[in-house]
C-alpha positions in Angstrom: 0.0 0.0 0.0 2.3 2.0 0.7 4.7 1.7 -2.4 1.5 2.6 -4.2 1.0 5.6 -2.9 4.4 6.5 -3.4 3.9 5.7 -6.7 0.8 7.7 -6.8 2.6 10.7 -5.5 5.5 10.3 -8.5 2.6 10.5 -10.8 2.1 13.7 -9.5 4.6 16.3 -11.4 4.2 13.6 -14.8 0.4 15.3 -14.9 1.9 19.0 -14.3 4.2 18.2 -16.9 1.3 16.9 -19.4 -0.8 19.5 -18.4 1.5 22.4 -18.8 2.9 20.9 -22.1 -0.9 20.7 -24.1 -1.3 24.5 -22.7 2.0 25.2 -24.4 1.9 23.1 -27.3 -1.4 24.3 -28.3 -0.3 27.9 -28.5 2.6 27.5 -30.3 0.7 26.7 -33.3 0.2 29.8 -35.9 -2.9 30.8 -36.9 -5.7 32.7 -35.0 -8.8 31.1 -34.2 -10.7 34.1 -33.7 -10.1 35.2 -37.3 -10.9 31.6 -38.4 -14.2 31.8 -37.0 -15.3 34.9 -37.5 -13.6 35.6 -41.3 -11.7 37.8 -42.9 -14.1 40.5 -43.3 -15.1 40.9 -39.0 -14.7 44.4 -37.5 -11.7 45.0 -35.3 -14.2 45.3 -32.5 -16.0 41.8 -33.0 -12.4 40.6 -33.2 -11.6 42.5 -29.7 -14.8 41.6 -28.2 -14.9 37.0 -28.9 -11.0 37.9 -27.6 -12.0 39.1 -24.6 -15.0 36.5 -24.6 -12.9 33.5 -24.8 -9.9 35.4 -22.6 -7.5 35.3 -25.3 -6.6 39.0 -24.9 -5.1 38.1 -21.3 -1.5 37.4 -21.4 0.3 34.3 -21.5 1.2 33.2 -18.0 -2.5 34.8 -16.9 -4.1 32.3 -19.3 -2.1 29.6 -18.0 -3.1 30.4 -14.2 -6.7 30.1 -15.6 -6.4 27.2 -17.6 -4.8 25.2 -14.3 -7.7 26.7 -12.8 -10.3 25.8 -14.6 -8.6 22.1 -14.8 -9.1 21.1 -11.1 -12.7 22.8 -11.1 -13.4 20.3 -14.0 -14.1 23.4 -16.4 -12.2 23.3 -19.5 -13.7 26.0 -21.7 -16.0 26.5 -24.3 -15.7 25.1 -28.2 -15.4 28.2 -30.4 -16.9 26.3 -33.2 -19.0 23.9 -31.4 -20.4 26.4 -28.7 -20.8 23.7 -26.1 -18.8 23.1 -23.0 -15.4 21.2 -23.8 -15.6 18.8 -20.8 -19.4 17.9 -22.2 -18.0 16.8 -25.6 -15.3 14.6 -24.0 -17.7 12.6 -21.9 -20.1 12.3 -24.9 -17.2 11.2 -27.2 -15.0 9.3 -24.7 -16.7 6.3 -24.3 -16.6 5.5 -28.1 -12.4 6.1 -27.6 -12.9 3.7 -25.2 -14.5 0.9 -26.4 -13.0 0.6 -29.5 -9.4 1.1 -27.9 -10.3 -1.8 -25.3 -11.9 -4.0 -28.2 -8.7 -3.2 -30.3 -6.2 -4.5 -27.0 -9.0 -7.2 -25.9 -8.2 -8.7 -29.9 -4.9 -8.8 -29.7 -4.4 -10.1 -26.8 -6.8 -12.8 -28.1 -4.5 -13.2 -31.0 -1.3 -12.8 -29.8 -1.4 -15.0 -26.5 -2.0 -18.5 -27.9 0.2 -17.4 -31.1 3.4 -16.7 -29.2 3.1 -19.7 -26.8 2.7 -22.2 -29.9 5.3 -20.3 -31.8 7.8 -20.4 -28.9 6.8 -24.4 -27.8 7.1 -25.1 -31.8 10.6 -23.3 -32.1 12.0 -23.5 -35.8 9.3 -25.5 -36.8 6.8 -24.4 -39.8 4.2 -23.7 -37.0 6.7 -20.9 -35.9 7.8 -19.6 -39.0 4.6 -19.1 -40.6 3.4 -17.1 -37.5 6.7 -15.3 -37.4 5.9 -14.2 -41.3 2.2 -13.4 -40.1 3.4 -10.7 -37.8 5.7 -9.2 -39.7 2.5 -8.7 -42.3 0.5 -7.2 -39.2 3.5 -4.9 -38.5 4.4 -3.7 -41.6 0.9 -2.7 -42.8 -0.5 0.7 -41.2 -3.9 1.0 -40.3 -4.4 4.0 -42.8 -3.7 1.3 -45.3 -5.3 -1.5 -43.6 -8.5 0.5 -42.6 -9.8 1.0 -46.4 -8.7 -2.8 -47.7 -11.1 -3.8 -44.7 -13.9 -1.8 -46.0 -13.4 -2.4 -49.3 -13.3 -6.4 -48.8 -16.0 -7.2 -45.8 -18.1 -3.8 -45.7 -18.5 -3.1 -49.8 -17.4 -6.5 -51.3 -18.8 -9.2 -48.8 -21.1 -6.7 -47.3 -20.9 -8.6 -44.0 -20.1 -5.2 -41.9 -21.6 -1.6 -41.9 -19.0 0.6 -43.9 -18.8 3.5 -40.8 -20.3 5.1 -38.0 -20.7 3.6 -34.9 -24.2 2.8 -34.6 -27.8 2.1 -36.6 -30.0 5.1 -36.3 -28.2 7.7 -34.7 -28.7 5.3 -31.4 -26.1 6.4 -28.7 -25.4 2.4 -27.7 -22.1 0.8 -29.6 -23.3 -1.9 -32.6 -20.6 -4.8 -32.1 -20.9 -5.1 -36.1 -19.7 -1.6 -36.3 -16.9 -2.2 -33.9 -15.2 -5.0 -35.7 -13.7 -3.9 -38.3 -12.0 -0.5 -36.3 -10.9 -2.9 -33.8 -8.9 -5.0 -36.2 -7.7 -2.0 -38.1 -6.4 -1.1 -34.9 -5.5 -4.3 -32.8 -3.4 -5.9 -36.3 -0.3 -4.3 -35.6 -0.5 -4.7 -31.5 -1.0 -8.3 -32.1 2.0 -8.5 -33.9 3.9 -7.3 -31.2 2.3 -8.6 -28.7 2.9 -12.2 -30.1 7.0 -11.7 -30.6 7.1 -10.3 -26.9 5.2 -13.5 -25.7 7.4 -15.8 -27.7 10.6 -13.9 -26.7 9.5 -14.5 -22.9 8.3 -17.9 -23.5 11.3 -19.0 -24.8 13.5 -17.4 -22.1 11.4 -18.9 -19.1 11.2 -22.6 -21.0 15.1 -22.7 -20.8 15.1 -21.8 -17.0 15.9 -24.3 -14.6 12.4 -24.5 -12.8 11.0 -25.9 -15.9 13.5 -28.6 -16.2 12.6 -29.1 -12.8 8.9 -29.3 -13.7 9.7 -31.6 -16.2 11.8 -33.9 -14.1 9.0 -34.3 -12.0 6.3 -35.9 -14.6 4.1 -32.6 -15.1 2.7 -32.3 -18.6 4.1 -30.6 -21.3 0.6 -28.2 -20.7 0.7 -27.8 -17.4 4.6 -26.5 -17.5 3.7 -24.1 -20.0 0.5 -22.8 -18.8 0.9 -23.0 -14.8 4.9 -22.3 -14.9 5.9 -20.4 -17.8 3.1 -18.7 -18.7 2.7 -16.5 -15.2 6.6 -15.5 -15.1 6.5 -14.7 -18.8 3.7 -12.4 -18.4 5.3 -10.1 -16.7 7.4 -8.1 -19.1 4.0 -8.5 -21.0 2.0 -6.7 -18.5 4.3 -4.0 -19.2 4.1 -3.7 -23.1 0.5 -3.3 -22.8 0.2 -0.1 -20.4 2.9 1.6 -22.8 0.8 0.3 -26.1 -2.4 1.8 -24.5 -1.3 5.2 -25.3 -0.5 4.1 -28.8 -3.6 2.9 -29.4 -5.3 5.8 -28.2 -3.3 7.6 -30.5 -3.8 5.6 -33.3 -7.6 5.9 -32.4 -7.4 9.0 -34.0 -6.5 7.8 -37.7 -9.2 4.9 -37.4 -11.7 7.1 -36.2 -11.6 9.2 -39.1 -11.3 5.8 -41.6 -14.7 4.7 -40.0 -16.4 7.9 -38.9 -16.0 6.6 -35.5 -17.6 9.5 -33.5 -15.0 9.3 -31.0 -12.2 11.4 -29.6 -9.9 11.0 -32.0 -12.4 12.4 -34.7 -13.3 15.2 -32.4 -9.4 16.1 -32.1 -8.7 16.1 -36.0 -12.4 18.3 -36.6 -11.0 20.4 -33.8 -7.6 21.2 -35.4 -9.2 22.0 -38.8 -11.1 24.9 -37.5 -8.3 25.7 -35.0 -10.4 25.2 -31.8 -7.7 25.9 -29.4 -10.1 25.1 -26.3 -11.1 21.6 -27.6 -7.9 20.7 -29.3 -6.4 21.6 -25.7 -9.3 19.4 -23.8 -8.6 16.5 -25.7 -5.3 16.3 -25.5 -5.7 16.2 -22.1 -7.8 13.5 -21.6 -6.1 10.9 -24.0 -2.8 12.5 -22.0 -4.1 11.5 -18.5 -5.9 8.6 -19.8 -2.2 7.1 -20.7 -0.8 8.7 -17.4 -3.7 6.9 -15.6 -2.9 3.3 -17.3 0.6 3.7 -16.6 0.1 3.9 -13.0 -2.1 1.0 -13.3 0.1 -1.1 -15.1 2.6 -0.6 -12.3 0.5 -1.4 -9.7 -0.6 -4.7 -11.5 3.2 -5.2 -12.1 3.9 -5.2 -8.7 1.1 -7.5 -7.6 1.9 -10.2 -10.4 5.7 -9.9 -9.4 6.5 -10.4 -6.0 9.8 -9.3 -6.2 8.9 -6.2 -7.0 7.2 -5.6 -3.9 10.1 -5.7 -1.8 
């Protein structure tokens, strides 16, 4: 308990840090958003007064003191496009983020699992070889490219899936046909690495002496693998997954906009067309705590699968 709160603690400065960097970031990019949205042809005093609406007249460090502000009252502006409150179109986009992200991890750790433990128990056979080739397919094809063949082959060709969207008639509930086909373009290349990291660490723990020992003692060839190997070799695993969490979340954001996926991602890339500094800040956040958030988690699990790590 008490090397969690530590850790919790650590946390701390990494979401000051995240925080501070989105405010920066986001104003660094040229471009004015009050011009955007108001046009070439606004008066000067329009202009002055949506500046002074939106606080954008105030300096830099002022802006910042509000922003932090605003953050730990849970306010995070207003959309200048959009007119609605930022932290409303999170929580109605973030849950599509989310589902498809867990679908996406939930496949490939489906996929990868049972492929790296038969590719690392059938070393240099043709068992291993062809998965071997099959993950260097997954990882060497993007999901900007993957994304459209998908469509083109089981939505338009076979006509098995919806083409986008996330949902049948505007209902807010998820359609699992409407999820498949985002969560592959998105779990491929996970699954890929996932299954080389299991077969690395498979491999490694199979030549440790425990396992001889296992063996030595009559167990069967299933029950060293699953019941010995398996647990020790999962821990690196564990690992790998909280760091791809963030990827996928930022990958989210090139799916979404293959599928129409009214999620976050989609939200972020609308937002940055019209130069919505408010929203384009908000959702930065939240995918950037989000991966703060599963990092922490990842640790804690780390430590509870690994005993040594508790000492």
């Amino acid at each position: 308990m008490k090397q969690t709160l530590t850790r919790l603690v650590l946390t701390l400065p990494v979401v000051w840090l995240v925080v501070s960097l989105v405010f920066l970031l986001i104003h660094l990019v040229p471009g004015d958003p009050i011009l955007q949205m108001l046009g070439e042809g606004a008066s000067p005093a329009d202009i002055a007064g949506l500046r002074h609406q939106y606080r954008l007249d105030l300096p830099l460090h002022a802006q910042y003191v509000l922003y932090w502000r605003g953050v730990l009252h849970g306010d995070l502006g207003q959309s200048i496009r959009l007119h609605d409150s930022v932290m409303h179109l999170i929580f109605e986009r973030y849950p599509y983020t989310l589902a498809l992200t867990l679908a996406a991890l939930i496949l490939a750790l489906a996929l990868a699992l049972p492929a790296g433990i038969l590719s690392a128990v059938r070393r240099g056979r043709v068992l291993d070889q062809s998965l071997s080739v099959v993950s260097l397919f997954g990882l060497s094809v993007p999901g900007i490219a993957l994304g459209p063949v998908l469509i083109l082959v089981f939505s338009i060709g076979l006509g098995w899936t919806p083409v986008s969207g996330a949902s049948a008639g505007g209902s807010s509930s998820i359609g699992f046909s409407y999820l498949i086909l985002p969560a592959i373009t998105m779990g491929a290349s996970l699954a890929a690495i996932l299954t080389r990291m299991v077969r690395t660490a498979m491999l490694e723990e199979l030549g440790q002496d425990y396992i001889r020992t296992a063996r030595a003692k009559g167990l069967s060839e299933t029950a060293v693998v699953c019941r010995h190997a398996l647990p020790n070799a999962l821990v690196p695993i564990v690992t790998v997954i909280g760091l791809q969490f963030g990827v996928l979340l930022a990958g989210a954001i090139v799916t979404e906009k293959i599928f129409s996926w009214p999620g976050l991602g989609r939200l972020v890339v609308d937002a940055i067309s019209n130069r919505d500094y408010a929203l384009v800040q908000g959702c930065l956040l939240a995918i950037g705590l989000t991966y703060v958030l599963v990092n922490f988690l990842t640790d804690v699990v780390y430590r509870l699968i690994n005993p040594r790590m508790r000492v």
